[in-house]
Gaussian input, Z-matrix of N, CA and C with variables (Angstrom, degrees):
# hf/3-21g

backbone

0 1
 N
 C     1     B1
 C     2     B2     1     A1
 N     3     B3     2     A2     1     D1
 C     4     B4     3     A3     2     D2
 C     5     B5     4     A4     3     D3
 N     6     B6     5     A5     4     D4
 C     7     B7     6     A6     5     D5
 C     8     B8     7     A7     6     D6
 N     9     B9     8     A8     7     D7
 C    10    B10     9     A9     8     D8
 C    11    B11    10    A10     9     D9
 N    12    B12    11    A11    10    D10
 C    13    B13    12    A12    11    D11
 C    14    B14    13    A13    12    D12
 N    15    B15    14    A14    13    D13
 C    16    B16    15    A15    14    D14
 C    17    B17    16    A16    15    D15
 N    18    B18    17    A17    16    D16
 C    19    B19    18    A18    17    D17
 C    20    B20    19    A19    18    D18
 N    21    B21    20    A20    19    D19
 C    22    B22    21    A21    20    D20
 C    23    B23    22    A22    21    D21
 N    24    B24    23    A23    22    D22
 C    25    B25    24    A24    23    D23
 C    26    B26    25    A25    24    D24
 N    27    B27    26    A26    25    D25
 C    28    B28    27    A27    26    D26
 C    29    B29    28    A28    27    D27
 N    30    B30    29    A29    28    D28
 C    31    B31    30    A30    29    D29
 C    32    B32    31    A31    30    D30
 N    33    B33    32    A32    31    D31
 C    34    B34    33    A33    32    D32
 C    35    B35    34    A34    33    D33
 N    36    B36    35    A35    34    D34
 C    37    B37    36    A36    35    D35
 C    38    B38    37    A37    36    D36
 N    39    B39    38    A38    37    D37
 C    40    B40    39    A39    38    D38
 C    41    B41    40    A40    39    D39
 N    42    B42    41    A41    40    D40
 C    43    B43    42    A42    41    D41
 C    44    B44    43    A43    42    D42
 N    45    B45    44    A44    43    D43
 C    46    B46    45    A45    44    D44
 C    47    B47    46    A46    45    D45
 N    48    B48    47    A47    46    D46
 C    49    B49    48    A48    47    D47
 C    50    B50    49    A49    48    D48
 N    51    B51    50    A50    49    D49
 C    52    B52    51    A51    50    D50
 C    53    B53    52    A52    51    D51
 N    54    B54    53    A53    52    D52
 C    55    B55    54    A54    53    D53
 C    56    B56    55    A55    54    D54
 N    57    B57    56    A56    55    D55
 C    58    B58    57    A57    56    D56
 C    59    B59    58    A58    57    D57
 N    60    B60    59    A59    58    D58
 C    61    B61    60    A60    59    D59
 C    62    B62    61    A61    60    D60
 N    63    B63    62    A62    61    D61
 C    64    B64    63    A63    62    D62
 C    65    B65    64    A64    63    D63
 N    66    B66    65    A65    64    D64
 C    67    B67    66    A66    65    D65
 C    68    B68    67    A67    66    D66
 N    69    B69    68    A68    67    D67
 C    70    B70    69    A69    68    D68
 C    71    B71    70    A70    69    D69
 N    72    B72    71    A71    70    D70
 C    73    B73    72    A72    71    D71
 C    74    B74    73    A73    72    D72
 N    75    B75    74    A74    73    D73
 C    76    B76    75    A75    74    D74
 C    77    B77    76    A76    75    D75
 N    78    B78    77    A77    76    D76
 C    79    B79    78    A78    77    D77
 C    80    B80    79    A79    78    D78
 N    81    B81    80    A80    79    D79
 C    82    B82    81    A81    80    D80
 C    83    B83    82    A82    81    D81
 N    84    B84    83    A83    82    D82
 C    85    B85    84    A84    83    D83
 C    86    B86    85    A85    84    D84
 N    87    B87    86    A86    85    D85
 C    88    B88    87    A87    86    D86
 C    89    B89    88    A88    87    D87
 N    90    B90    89    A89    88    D88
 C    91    B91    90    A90    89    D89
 C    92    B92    91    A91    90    D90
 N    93    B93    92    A92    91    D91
 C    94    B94    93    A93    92    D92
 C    95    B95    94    A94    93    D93
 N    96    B96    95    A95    94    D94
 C    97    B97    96    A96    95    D95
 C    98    B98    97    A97    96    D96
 N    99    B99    98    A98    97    D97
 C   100   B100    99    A99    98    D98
 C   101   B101   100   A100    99    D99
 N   102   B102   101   A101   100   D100
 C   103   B103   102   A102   101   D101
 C   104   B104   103   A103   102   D102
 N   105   B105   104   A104   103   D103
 C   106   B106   105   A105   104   D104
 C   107   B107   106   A106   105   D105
 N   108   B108   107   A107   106   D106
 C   109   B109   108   A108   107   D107
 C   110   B110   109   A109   108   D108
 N   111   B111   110   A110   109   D109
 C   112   B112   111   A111   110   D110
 C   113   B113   112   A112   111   D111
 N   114   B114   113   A113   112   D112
 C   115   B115   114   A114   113   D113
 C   116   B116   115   A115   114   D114
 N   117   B117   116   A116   115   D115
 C   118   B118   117   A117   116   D116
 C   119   B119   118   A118   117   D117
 N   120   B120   119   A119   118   D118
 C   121   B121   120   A120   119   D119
 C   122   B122   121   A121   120   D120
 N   123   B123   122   A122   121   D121
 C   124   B124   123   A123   122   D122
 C   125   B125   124   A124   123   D123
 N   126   B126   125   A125   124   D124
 C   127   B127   126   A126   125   D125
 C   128   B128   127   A127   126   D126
 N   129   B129   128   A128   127   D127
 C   130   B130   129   A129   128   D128
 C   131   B131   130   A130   129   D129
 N   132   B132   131   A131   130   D130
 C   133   B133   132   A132   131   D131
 C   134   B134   133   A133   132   D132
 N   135   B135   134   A134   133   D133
 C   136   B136   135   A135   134   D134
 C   137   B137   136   A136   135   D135
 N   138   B138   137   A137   136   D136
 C   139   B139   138   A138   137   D137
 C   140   B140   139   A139   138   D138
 N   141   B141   140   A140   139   D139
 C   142   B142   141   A141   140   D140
 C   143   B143   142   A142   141   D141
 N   144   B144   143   A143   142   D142
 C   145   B145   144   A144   143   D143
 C   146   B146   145   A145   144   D144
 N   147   B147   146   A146   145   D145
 C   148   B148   147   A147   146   D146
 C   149   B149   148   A148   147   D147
 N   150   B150   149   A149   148   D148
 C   151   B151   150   A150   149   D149
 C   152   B152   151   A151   150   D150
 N   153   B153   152   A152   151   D151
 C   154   B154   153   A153   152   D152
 C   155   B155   154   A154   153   D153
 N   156   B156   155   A155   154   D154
 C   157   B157   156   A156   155   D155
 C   158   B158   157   A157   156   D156
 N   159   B159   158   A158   157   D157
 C   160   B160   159   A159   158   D158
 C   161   B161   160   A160   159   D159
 N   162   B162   161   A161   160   D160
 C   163   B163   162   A162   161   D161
 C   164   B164   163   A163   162   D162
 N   165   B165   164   A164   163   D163
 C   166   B166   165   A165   164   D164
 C   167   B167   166   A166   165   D165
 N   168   B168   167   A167   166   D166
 C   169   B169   168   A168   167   D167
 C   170   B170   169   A169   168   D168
 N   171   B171   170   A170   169   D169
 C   172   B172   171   A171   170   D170
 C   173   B173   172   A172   171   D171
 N   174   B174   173   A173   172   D172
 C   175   B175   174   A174   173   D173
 C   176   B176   175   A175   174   D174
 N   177   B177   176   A176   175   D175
 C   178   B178   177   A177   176   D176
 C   179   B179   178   A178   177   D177
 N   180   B180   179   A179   178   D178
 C   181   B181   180   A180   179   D179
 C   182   B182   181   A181   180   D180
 N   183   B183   182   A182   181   D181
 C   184   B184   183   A183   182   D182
 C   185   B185   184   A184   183   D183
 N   186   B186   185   A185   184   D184
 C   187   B187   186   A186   185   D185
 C   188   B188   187   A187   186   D186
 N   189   B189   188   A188   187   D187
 C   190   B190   189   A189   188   D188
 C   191   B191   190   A190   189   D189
 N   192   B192   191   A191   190   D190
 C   193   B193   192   A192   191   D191
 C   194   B194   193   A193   192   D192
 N   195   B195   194   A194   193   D193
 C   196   B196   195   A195   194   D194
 C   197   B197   196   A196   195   D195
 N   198   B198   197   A197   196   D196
 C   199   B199   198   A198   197   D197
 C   200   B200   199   A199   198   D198
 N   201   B201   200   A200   199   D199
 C   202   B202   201   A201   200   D200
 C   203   B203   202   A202   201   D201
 N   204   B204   203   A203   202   D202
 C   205   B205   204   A204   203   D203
 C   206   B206   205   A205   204   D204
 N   207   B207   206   A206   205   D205
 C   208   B208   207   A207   206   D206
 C   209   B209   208   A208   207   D207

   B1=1.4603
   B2=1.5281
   B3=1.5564
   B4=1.2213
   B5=1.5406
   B6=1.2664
   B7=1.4957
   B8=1.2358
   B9=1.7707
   B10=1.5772
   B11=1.5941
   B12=1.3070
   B13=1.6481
   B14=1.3455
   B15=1.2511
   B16=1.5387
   B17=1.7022
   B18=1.9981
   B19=1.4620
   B20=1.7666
   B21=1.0428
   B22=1.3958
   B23=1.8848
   B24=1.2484
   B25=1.5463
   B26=1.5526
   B27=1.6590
   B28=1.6570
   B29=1.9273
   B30=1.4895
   B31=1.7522
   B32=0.7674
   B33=1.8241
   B34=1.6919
   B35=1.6948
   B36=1.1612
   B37=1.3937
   B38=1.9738
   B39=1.3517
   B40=1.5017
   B41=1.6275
   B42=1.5981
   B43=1.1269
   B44=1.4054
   B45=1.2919
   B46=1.9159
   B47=1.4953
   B48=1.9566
   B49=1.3243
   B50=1.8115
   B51=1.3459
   B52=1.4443
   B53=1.4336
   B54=1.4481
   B55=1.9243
   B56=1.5494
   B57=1.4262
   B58=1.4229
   B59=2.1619
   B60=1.1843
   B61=1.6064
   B62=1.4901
   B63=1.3044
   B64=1.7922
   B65=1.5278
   B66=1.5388
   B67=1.5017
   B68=1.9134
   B69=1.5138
   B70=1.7647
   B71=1.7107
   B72=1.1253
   B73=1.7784
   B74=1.6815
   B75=1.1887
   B76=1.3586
   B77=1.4492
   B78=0.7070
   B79=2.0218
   B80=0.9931
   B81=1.3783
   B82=1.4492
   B83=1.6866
   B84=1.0772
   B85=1.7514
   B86=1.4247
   B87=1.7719
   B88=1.9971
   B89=0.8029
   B90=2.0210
   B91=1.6624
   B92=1.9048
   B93=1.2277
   B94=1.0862
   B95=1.5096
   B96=1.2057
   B97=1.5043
   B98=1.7382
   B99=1.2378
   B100=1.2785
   B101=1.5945
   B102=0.9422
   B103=1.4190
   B104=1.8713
   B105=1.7170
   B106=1.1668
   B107=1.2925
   B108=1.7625
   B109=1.0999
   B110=1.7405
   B111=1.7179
   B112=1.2689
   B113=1.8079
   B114=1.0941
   B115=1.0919
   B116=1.5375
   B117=1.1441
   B118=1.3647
   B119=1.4098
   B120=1.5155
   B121=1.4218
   B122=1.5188
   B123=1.3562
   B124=1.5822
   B125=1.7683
   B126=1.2328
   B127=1.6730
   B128=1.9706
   B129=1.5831
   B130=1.2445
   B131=1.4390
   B132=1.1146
   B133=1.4996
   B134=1.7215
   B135=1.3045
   B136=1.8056
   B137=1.4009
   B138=1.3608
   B139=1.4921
   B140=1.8870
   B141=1.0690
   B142=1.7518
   B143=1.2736
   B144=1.4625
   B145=1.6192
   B146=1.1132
   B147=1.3688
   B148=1.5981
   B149=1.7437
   B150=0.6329
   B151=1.5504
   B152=1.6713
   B153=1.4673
   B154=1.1876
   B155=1.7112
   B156=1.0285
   B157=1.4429
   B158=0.9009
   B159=1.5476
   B160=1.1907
   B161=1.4006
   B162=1.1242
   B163=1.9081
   B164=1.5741
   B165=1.4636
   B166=1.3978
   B167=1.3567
   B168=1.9317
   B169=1.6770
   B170=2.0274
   B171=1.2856
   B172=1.5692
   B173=1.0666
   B174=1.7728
   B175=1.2873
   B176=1.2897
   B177=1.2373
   B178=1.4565
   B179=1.7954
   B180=1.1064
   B181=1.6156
   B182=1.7189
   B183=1.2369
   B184=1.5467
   B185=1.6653
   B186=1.0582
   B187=1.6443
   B188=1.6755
   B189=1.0310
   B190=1.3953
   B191=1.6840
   B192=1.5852
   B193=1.4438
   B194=1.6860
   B195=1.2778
   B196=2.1053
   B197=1.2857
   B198=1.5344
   B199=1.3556
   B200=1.5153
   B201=1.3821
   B202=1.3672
   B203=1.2335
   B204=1.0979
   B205=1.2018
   B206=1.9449
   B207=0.9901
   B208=1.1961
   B209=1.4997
   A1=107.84
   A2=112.12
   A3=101.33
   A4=119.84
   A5=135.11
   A6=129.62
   A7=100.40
   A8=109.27
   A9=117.07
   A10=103.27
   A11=130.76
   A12=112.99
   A13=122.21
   A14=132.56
   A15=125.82
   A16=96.54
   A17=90.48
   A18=76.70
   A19=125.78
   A20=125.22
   A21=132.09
   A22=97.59
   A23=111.22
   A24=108.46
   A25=93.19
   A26=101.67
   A27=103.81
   A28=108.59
   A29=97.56
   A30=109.67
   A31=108.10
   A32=125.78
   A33=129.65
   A34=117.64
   A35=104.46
   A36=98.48
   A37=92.00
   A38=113.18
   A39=93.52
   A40=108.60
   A41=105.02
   A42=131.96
   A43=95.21
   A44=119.50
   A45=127.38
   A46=125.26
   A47=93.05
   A48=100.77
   A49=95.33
   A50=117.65
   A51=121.49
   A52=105.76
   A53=97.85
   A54=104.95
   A55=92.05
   A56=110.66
   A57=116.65
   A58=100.38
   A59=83.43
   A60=95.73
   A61=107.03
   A62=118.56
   A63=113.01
   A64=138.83
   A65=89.57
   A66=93.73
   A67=112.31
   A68=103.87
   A69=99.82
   A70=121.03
   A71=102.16
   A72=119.11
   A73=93.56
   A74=149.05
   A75=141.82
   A76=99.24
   A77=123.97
   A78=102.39
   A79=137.48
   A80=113.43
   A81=121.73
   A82=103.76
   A83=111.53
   A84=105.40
   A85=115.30
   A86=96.02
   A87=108.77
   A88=135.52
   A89=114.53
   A90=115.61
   A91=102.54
   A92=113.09
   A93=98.55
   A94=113.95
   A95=117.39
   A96=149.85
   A97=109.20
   A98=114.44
   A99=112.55
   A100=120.02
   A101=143.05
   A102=132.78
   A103=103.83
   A104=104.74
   A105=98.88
   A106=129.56
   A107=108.59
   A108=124.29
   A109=94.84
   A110=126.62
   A111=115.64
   A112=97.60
   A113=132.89
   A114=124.57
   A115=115.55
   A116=148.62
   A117=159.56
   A118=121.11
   A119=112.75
   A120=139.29
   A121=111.51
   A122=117.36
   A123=116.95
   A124=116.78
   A125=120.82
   A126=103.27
   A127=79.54
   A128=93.93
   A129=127.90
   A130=133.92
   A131=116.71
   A132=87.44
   A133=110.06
   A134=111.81
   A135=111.75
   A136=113.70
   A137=116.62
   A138=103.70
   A139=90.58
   A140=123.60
   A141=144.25
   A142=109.64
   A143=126.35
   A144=128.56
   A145=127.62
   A146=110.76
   A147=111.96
   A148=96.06
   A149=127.86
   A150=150.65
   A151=115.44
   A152=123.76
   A153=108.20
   A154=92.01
   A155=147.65
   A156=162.62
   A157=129.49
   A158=166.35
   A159=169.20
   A160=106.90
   A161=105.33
   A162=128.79
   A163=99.91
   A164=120.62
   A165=103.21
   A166=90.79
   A167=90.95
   A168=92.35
   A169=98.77
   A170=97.91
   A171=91.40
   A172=128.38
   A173=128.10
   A174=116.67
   A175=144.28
   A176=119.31
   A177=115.90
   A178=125.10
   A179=102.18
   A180=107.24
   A181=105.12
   A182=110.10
   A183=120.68
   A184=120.80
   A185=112.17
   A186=107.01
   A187=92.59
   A188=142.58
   A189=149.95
   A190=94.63
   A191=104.98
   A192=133.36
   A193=100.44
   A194=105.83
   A195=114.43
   A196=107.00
   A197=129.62
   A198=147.30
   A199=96.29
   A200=129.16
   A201=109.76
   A202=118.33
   A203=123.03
   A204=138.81
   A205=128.60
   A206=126.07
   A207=157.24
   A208=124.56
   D1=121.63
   D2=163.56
   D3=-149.90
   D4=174.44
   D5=-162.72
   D6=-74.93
   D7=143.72
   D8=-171.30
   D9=-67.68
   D10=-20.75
   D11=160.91
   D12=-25.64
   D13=-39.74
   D14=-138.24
   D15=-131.14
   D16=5.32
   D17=170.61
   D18=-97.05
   D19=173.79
   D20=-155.29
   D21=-70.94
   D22=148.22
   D23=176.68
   D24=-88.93
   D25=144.35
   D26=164.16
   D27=110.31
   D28=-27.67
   D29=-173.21
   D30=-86.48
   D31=145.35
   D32=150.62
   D33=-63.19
   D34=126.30
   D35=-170.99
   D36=-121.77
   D37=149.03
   D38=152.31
   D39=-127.70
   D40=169.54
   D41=-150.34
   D42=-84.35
   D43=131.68
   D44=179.76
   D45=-103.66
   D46=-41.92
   D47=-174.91
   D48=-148.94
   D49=148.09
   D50=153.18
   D51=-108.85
   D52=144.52
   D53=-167.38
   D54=-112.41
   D55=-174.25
   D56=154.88
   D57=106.18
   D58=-174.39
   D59=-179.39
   D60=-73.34
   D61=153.95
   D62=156.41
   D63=-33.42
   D64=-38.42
   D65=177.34
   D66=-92.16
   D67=-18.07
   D68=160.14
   D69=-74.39
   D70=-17.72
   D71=-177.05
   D72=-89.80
   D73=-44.93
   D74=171.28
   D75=-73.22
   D76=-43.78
   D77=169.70
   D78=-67.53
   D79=-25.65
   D80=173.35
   D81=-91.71
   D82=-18.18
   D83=171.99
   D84=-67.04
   D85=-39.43
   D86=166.12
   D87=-58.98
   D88=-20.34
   D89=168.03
   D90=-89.34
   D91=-3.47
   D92=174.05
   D93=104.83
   D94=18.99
   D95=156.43
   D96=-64.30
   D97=87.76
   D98=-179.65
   D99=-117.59
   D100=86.37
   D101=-170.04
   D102=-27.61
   D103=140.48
   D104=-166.95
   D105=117.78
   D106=-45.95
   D107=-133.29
   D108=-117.80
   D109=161.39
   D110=-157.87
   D111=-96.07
   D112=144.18
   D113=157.52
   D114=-130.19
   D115=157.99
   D116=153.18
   D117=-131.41
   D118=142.54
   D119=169.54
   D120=-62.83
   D121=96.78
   D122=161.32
   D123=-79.69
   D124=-34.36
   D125=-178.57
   D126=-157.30
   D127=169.20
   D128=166.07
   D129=-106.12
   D130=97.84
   D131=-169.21
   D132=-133.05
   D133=136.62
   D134=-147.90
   D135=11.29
   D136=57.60
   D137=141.88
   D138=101.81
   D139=-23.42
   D140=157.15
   D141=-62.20
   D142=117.30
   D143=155.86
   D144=-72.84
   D145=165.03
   D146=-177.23
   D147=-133.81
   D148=81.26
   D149=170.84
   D150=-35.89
   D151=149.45
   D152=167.35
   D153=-137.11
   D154=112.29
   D155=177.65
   D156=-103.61
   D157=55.97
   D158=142.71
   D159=119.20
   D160=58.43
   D161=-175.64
   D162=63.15
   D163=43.81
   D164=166.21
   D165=-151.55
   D166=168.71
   D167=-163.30
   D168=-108.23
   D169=129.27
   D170=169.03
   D171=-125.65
   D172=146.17
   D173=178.07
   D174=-105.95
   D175=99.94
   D176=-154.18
   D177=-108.59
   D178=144.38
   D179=-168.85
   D180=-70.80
   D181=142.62
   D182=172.17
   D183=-59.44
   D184=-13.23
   D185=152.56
   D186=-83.11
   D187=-91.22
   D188=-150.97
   D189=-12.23
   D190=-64.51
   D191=-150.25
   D192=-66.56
   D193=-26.39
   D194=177.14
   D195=-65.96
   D196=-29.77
   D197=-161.50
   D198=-83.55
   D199=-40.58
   D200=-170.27
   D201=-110.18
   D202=105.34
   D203=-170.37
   D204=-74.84
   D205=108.35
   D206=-167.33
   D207=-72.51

């Protein structure tokens, strides 16, 4: 298991664990962050993701992205 940062751009990865406080775990459930569920890295950008989530694209900050674990 490790944080979707370090994962490869382009791969299906799925989701194992969401970390963080209650109210970071209800936000990321709202972009559609579901343990379970497939996510992949489309681009990088300073250290910012570009997400691909259940046919949608999201953008998430590199703390956000340490929280969900892979």
């Amino acid at each position: 298991m490790m944080p979707l940062i370090f994962a490869e751009p382009g791969e299906e990865q799925i989701i194992k664990k969401i970390g963080g406080s209650p109210e970071v775990k209800k936000h990321l459930e709202d972009l559609g962050f579901n343990v379970g569920g497939e996510v992949s890295i489309v681009s990088m950008l300073g250290g910012n993701l570009i997400v691909k989530i259940k046919e949608s694209r999201v953008a998430v900050s590199e703390e956000l992205a340490k929280k969900i674990m892979i």
